[in-house]
N, C-alpha and C positions, 0 to 999 in steps of 0.2 A: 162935147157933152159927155158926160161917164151917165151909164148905163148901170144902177142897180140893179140887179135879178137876183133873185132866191128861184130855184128848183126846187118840189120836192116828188115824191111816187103818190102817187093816186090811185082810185079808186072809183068803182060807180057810187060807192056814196058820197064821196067828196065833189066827184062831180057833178052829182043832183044838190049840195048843198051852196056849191056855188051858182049854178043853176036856179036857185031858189032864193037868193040873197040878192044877187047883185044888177045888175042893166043888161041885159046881151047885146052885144054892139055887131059881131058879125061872125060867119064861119070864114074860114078861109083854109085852102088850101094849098099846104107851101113843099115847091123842092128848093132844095140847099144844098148847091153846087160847090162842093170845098176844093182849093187849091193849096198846093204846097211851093214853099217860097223855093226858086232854084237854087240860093247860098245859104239859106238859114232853116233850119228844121223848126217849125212851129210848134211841132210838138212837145221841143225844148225850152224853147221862146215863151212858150203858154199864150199863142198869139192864133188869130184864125184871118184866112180872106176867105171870104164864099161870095158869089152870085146865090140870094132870095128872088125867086120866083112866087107871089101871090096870084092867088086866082081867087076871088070872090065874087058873088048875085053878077054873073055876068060879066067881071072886072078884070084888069090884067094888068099888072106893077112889076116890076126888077128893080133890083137893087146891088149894086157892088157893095160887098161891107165890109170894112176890114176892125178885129176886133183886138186890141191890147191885152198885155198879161192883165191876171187879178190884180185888184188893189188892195184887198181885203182877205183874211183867211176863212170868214164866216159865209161871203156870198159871193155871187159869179160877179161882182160890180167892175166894170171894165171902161176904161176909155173906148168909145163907138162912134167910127166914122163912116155914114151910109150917103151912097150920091145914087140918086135914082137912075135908072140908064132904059134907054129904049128898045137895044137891040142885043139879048141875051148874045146871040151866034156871034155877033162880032165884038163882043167883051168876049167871049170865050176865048176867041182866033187872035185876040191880040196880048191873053193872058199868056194862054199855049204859045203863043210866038216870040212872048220874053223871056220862055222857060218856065213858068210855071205848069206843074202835072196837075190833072184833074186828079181826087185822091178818094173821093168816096158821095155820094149823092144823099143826100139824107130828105126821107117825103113823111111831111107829116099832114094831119088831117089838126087844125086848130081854134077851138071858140075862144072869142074875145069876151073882156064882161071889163065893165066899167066899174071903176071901186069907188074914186073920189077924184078931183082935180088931181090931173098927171097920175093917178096909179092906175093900173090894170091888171086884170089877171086873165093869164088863158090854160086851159085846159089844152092836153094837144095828148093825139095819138098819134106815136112815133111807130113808124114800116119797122119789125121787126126789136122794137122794145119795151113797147106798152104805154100806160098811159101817168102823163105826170101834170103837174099845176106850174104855172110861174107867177109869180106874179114882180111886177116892172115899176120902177121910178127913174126919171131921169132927172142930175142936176148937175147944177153948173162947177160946184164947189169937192172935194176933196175931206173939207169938212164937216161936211153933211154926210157923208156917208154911214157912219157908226151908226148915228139916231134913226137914218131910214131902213140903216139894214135890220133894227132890233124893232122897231114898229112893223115892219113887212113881215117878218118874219112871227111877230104874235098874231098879223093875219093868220095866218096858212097855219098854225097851232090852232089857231081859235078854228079851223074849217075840220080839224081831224089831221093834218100833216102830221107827222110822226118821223116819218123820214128823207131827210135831204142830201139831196145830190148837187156840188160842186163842178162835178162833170159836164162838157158838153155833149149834146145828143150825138157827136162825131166820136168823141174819147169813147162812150159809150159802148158804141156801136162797133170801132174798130177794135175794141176789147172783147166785145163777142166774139167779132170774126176769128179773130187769133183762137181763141180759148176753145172754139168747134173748126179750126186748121181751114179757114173759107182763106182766100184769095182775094183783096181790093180790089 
């Protein structure tokens, strides 16, 4: 499947107007465990693997994901391949054991909301970067990509979106650290 996403920076009005508009489907709570590939620099690559940890009303999901370069220059749309897994510790031990290094933990706090068949949007506050909108379509095709990225993206204009972020919450984040001399 390839993964549509648009990012953009947010607000508490943006997020009362999604809040106000749309279905709330649920909060959840995610860490996102990045790995760095032992022979290939993903940072290069524009590629990511992480273990998602959800936690929601009582709930508990992981997920191995591993996500491809962009396809596109306007949105984050990526080929995405996630396999549910049951046992975070030993996806870890067996990542760490093919060489891959843990590289940074990314914990964000996330509401979902329902837009329409297949789209969504969430709101998420990121540890240490603030608060941003995504909103998501998945499809089968290559071709479809253009028409969804410029409909999603009149969403998130039509909520107050102003400005968007290509980046992920890891690039983000690891840009911070550098830029205040922190240590991964």
């Amino acid at each position: 499947m390839i993964e549509i996403e648009l990012k953009g920076y947010a607000n508490d009005r943006i997020f009362e107007k999604v809040r106000g508009r749309f279905e709330f489907m649920r909060k959840e709570m995610h860490e996102d465990i990045y790995y760095q590939h032992p022979c290939r620099d993903f940072s290069k690559t524009d590629e990511a693997l992480r273990i998602r940890i959800k936690r929601f009303n009582g709930h508990f999901e992981a997920f191995l994901t591993y996500k491809g370069p962009k396809l596109d220059n306007m949105s984050k749309t990526r080929k995405e391949i996630e396999v549910p897994i049951s046992d975070v510790d030993a996806y870890s031990d067996l990542l760490t054991s093919l060489g891959f290094e843990k590289v940074l933990t990314i914990v964000k706090v996330r509401e979902k909301y329902y837009v329409e068949k297949g789209v969504t949007i969430t709101l998420d506050e990121v540890e240490g970067l603030g608060k941003f909108i995504e909103i998501e379509k998945l499809v089968k095709e290559e071709k479809d990509i253009k028409n969804e990225v410029k409909k999603l993206r009149g969403i998130l204009e039509d909520l107050g979106v102003e400005r968007f972020e290509r980046r992920s919450y890891l690039e983000l984040l690891l840009e911070k650290l550098k830029k205040n001399g922190s240590q991964t």
